[in-house]
PDB file as gemmi writes it, atoms N, CA and C in Angstrom:
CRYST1    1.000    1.000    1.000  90.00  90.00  90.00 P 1                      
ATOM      1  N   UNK A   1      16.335  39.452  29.570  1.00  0.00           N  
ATOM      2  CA  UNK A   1      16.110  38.389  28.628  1.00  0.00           C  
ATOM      3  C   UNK A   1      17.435  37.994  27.986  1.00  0.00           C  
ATOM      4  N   UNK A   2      17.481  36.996  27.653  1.00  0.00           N  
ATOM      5  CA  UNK A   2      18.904  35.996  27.371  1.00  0.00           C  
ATOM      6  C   UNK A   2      18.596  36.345  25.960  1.00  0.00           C  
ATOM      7  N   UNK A   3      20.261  35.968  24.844  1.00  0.00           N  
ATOM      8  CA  UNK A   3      20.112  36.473  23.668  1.00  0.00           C  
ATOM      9  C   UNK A   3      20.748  35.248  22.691  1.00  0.00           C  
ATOM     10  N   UNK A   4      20.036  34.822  22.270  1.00  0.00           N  
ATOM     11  CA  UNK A   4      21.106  33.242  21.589  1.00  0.00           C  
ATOM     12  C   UNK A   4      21.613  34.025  20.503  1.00  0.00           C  
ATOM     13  N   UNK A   5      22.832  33.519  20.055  1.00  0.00           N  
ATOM     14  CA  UNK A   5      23.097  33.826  18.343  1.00  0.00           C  
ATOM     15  C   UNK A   5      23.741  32.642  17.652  1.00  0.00           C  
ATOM     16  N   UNK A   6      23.086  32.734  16.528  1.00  0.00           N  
ATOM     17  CA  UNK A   6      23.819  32.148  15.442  1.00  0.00           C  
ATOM     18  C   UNK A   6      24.714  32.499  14.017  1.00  0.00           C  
ATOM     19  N   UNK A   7      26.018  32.094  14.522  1.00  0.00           N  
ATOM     20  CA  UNK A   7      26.749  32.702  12.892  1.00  0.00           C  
ATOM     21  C   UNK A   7      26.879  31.867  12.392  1.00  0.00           C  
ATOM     22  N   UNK A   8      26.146  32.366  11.222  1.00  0.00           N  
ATOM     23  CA  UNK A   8      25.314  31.303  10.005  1.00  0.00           C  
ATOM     24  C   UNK A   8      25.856  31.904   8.680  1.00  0.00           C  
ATOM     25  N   UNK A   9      25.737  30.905   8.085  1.00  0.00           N  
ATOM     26  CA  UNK A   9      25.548  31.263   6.244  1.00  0.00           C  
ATOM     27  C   UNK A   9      24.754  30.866   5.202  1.00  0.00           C  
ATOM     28  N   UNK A  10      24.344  31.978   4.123  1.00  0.00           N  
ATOM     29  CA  UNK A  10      23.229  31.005   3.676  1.00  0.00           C  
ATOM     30  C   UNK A  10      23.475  30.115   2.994  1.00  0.00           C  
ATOM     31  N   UNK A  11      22.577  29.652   2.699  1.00  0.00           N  
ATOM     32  CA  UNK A  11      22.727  28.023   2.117  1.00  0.00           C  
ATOM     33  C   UNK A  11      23.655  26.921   2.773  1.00  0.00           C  
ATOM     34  N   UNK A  12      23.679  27.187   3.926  1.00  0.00           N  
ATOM     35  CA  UNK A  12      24.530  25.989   4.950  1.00  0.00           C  
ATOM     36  C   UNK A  12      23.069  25.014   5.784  1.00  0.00           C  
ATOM     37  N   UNK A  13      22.955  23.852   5.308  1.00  0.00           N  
ATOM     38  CA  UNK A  13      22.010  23.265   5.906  1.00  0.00           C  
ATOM     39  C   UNK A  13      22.171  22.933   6.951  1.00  0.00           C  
ATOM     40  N   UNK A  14      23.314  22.727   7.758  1.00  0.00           N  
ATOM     41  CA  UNK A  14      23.651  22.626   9.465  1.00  0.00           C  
ATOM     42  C   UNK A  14      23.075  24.366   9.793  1.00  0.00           C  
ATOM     43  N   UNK A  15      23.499  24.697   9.915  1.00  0.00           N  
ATOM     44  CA  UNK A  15      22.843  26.243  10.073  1.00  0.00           C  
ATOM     45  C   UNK A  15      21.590  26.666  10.132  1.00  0.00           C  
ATOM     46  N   UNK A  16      20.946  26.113   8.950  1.00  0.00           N  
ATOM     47  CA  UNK A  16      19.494  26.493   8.710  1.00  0.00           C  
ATOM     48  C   UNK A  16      18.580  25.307   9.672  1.00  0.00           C  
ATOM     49  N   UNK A  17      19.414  23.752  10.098  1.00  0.00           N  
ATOM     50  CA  UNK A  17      18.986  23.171  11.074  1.00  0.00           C  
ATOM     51  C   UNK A  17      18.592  23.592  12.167  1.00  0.00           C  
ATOM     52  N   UNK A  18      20.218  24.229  12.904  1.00  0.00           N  
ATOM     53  CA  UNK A  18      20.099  24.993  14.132  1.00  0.00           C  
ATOM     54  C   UNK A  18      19.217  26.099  14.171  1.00  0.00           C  
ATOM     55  N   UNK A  19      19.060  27.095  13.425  1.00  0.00           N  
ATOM     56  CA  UNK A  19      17.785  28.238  13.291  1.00  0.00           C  
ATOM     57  C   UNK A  19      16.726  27.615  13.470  1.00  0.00           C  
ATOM     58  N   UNK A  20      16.141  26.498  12.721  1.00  0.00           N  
ATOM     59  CA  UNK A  20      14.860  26.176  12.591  1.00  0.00           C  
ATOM     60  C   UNK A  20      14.822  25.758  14.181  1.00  0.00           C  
ATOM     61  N   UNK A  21      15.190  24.758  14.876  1.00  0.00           N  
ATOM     62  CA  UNK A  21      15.095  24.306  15.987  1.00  0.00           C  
ATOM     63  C   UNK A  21      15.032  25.269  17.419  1.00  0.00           C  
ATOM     64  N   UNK A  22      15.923  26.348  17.042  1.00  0.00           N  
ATOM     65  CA  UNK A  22      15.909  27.292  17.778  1.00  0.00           C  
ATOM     66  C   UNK A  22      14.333  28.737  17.851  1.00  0.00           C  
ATOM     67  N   UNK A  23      13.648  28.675  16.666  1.00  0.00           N  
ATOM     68  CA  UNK A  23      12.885  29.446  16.258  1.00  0.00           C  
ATOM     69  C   UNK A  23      11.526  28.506  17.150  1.00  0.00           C  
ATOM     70  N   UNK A  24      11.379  27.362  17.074  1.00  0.00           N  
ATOM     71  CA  UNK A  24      10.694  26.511  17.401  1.00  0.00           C  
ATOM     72  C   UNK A  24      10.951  26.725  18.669  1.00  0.00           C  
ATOM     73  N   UNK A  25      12.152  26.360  19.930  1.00  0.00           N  
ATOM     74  CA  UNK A  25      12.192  26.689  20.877  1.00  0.00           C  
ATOM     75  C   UNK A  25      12.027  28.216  21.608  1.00  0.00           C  
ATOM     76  N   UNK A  26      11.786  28.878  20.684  1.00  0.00           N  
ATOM     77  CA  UNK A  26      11.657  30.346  20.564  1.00  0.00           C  
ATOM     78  C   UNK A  26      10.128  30.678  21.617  1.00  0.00           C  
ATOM     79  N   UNK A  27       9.031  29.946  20.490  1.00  0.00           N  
ATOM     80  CA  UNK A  27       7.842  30.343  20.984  1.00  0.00           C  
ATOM     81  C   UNK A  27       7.478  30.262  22.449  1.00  0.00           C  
ATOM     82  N   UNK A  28       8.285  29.883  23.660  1.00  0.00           N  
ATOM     83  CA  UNK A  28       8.249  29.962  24.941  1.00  0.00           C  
ATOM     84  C   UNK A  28       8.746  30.872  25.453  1.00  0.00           C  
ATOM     85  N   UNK A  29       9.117  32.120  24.719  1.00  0.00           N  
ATOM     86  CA  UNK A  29      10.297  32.916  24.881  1.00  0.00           C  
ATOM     87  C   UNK A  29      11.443  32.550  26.167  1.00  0.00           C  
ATOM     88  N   UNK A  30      11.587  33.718  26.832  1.00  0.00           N  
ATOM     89  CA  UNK A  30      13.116  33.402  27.567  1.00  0.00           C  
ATOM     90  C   UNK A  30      14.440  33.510  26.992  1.00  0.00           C  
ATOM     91  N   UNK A  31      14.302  34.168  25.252  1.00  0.00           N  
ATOM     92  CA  UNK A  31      15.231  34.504  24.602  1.00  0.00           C  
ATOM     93  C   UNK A  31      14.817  35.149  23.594  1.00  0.00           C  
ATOM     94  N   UNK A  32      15.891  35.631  22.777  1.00  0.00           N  
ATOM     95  CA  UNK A  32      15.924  36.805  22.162  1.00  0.00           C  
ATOM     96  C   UNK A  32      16.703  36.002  20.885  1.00  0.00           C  
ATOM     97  N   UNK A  33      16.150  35.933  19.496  1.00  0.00           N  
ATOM     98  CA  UNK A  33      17.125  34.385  18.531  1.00  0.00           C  
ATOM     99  C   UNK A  33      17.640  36.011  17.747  1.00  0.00           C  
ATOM    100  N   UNK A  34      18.868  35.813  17.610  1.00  0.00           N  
ATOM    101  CA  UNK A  34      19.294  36.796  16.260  1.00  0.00           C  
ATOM    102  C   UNK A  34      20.405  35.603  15.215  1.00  0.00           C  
ATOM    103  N   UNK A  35      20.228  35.982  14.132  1.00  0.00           N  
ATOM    104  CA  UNK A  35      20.991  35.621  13.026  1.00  0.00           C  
ATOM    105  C   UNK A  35      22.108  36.210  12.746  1.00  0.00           C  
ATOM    106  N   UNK A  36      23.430  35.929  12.573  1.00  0.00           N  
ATOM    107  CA  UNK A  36      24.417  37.107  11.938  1.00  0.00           C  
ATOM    108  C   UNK A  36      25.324  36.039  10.550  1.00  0.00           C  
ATOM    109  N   UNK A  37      24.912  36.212   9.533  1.00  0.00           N  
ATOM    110  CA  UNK A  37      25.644  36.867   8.558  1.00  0.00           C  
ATOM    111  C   UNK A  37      26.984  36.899   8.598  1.00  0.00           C  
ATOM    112  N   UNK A  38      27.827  35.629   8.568  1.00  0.00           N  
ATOM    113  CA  UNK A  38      29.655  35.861   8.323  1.00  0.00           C  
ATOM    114  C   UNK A  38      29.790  36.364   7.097  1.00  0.00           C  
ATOM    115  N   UNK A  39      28.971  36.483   6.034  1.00  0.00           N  
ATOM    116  CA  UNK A  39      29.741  36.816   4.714  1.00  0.00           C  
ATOM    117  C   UNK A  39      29.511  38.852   5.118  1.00  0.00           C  
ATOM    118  N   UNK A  40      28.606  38.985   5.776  1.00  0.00           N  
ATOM    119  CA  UNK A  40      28.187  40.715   5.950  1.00  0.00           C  
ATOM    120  C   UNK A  40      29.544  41.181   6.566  1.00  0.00           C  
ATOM    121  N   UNK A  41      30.518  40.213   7.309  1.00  0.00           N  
ATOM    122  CA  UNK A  41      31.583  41.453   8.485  1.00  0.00           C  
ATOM    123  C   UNK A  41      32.876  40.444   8.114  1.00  0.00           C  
ATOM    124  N   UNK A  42      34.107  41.203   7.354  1.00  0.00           N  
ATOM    125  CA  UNK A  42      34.903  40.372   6.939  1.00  0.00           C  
ATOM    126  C   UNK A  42      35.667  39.891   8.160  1.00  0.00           C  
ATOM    127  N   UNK A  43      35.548  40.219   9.743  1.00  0.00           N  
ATOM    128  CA  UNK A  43      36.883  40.046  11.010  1.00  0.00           C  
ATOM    129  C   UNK A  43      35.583  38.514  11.212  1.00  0.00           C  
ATOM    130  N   UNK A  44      34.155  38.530  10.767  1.00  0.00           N  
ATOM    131  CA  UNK A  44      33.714  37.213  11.334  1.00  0.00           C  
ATOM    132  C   UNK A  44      33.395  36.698  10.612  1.00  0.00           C  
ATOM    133  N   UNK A  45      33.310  36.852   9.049  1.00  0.00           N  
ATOM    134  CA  UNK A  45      34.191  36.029   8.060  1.00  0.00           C  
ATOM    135  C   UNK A  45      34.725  34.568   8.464  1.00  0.00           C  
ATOM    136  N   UNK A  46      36.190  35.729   8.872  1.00  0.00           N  
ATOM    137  CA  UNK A  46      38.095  35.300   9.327  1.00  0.00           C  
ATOM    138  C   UNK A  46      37.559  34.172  10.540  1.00  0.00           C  
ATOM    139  N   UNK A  47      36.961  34.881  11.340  1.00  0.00           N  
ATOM    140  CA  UNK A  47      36.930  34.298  12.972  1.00  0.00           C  
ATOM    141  C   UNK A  47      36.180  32.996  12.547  1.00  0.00           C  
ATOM    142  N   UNK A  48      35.272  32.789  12.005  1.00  0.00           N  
ATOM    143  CA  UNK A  48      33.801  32.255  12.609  1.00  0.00           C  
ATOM    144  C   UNK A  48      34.151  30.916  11.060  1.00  0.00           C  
ATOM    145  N   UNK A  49      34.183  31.020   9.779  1.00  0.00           N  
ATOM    146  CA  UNK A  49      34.190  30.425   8.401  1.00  0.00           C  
ATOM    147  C   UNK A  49      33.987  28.835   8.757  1.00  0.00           C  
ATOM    148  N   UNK A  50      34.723  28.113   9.106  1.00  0.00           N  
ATOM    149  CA  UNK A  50      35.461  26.856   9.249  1.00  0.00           C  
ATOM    150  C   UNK A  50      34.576  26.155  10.508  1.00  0.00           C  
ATOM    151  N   UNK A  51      34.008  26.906  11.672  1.00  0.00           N  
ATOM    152  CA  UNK A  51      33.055  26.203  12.506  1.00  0.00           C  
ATOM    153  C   UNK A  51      31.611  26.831  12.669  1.00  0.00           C  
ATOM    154  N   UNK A  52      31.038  27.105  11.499  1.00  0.00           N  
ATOM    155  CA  UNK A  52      29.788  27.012  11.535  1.00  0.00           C  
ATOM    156  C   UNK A  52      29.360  26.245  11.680  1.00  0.00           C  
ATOM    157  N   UNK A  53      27.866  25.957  12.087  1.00  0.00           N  
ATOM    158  CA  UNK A  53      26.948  26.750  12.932  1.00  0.00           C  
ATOM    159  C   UNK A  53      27.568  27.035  14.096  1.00  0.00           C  
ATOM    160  N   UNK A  54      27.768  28.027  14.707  1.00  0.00           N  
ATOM    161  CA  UNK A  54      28.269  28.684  16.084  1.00  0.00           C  
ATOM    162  C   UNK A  54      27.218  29.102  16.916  1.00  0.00           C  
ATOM    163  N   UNK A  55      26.741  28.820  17.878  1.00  0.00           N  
ATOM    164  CA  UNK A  55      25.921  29.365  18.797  1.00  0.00           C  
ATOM    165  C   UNK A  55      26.537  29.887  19.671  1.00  0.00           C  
ATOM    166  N   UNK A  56      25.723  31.320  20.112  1.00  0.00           N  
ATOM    167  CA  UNK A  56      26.111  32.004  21.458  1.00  0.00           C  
ATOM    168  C   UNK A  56      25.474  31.826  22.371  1.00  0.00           C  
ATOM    169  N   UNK A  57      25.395  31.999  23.663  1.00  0.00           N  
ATOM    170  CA  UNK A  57      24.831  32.559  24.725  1.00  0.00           C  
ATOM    171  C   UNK A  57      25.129  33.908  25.196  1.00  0.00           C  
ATOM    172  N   UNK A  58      24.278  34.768  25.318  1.00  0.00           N  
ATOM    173  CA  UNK A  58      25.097  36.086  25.793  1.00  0.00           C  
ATOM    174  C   UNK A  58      26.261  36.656  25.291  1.00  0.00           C  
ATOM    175  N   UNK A  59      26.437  36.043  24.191  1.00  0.00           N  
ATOM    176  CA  UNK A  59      27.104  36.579  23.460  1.00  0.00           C  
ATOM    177  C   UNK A  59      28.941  35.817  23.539  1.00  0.00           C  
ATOM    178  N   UNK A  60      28.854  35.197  24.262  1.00  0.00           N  
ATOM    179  CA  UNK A  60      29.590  33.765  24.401  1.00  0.00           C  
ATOM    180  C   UNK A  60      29.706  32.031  23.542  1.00  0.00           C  
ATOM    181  N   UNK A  61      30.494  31.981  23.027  1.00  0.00           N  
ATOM    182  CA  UNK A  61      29.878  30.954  22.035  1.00  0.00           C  
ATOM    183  C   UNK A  61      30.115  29.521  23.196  1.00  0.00           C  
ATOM    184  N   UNK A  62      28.976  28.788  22.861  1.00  0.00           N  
ATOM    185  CA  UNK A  62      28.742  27.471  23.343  1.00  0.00           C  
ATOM    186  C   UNK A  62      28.872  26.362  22.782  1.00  0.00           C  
ATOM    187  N   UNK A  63      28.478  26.463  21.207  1.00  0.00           N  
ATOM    188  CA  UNK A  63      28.336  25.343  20.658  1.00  0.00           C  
ATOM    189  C   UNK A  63      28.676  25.515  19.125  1.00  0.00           C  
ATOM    190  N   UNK A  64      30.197  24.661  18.746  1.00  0.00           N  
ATOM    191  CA  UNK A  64      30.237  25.148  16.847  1.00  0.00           C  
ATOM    192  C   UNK A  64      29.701  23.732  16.733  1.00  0.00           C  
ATOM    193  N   UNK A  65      30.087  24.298  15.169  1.00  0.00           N  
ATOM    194  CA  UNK A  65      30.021  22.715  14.228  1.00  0.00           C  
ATOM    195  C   UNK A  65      30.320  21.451  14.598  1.00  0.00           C  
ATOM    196  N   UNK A  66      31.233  21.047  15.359  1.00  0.00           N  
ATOM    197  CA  UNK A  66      31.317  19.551  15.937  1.00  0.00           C  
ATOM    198  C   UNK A  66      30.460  19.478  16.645  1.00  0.00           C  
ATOM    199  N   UNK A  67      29.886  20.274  17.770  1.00  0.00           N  
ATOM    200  CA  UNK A  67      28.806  20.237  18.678  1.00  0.00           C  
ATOM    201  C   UNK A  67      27.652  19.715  18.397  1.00  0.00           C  
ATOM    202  N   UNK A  68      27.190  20.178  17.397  1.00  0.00           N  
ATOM    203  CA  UNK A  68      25.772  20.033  17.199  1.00  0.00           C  
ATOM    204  C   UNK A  68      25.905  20.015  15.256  1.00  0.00           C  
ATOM    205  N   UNK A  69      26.588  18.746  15.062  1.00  0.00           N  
ATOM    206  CA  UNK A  69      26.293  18.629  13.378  1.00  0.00           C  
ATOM    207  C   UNK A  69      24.941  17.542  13.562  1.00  0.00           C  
ATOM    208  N   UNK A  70      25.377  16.429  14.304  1.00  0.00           N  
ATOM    209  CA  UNK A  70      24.403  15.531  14.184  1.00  0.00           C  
ATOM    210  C   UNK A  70      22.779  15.861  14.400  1.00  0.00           C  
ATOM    211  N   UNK A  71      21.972  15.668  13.849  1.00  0.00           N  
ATOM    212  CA  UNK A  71      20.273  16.017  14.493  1.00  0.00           C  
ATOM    213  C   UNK A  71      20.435  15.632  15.781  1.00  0.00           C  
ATOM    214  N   UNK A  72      20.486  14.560  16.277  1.00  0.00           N  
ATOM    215  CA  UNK A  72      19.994  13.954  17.648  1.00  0.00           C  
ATOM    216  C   UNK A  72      21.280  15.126  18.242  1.00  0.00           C  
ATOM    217  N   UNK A  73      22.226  15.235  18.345  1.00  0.00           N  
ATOM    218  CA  UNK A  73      22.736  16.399  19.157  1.00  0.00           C  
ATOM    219  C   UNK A  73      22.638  17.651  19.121  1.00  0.00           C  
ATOM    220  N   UNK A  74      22.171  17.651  17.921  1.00  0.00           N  
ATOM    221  CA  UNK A  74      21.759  19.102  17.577  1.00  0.00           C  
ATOM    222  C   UNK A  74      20.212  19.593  18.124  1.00  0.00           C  
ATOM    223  N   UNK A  75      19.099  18.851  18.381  1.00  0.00           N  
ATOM    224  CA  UNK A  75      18.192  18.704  18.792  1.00  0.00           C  
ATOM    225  C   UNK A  75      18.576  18.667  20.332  1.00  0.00           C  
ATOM    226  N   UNK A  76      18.681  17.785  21.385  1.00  0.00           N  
ATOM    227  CA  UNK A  76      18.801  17.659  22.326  1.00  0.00           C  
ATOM    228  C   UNK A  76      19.652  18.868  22.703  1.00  0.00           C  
ATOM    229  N   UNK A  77      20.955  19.062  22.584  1.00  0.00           N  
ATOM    230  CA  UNK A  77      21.896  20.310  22.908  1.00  0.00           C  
ATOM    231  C   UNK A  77      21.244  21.518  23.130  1.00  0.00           C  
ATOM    232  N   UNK A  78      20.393  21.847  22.207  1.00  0.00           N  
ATOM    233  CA  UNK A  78      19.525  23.004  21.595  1.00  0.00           C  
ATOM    234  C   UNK A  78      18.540  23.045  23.129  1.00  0.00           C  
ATOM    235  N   UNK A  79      17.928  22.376  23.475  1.00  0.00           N  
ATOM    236  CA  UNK A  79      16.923  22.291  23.564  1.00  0.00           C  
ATOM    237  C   UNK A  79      17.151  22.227  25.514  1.00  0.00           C  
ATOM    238  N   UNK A  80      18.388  21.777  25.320  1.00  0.00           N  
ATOM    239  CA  UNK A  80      18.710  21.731  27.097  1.00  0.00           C  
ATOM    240  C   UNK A  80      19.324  23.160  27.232  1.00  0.00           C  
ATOM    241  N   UNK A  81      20.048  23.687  26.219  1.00  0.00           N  
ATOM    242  CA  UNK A  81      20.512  24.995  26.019  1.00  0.00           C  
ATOM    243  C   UNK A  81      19.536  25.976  26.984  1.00  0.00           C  
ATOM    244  N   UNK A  82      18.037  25.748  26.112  1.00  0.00           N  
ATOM    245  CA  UNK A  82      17.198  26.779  26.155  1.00  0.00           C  
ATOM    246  C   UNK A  82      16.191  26.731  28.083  1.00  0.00           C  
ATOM    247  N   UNK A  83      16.363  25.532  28.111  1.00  0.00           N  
ATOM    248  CA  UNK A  83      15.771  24.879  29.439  1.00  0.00           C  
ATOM    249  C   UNK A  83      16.146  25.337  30.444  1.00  0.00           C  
ATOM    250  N   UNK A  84      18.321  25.855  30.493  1.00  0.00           N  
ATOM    251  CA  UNK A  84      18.517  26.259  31.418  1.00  0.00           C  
ATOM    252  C   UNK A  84      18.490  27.903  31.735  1.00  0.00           C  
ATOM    253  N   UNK A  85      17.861  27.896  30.312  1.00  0.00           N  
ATOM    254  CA  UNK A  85      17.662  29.943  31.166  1.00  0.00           C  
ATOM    255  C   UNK A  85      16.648  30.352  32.032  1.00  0.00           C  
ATOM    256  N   UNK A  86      17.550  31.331  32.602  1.00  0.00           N  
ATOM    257  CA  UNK A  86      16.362  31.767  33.546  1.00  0.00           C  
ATOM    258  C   UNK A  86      14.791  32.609  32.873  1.00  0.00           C  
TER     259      UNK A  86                                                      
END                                                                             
């Protein structure tokens, strides 16, 4: 099973976009959604601050903040993301 992630923060409404959309694409499974917390690990803090929302694949990031700020790209992106797993 495939593992999306998002490094998120709270109270970031691009963030809490991408979660919601992803939780929703969830219920078909074919993935595994985890959340991580930049303020919990200060090296992803440093790394990650400046392009939130970050999505992974496998633990590979695919998609920051320019990617998917807009809804309509953030929606569609998301959603073809999830289409192509096996």
């Amino acid at each position: 099973m495939h593992k999306i992630t998002v490094i998120s923060k709270d109270g970031c409404h691009l963030c809490e976009r991408v979660v919601d959309k992803l939780k929703e694409l969830s219920t078909g499974g074919g993935f595994k959604l985890e959340i991580v917390e930049i303020t919990k690990d200060r090296s992803t803090y440093e790394k990650y601050f400046l392009r939130i929302p970050v999505v992974q694949l496998d633990d590979k990031d695919v998609f920051e903040v320019e990617d998917i700020a807009l809804p309509t790209d953030c929606k569609l992106k998301l959603e073809t993301l999830v289409s192509h797993l096996d």
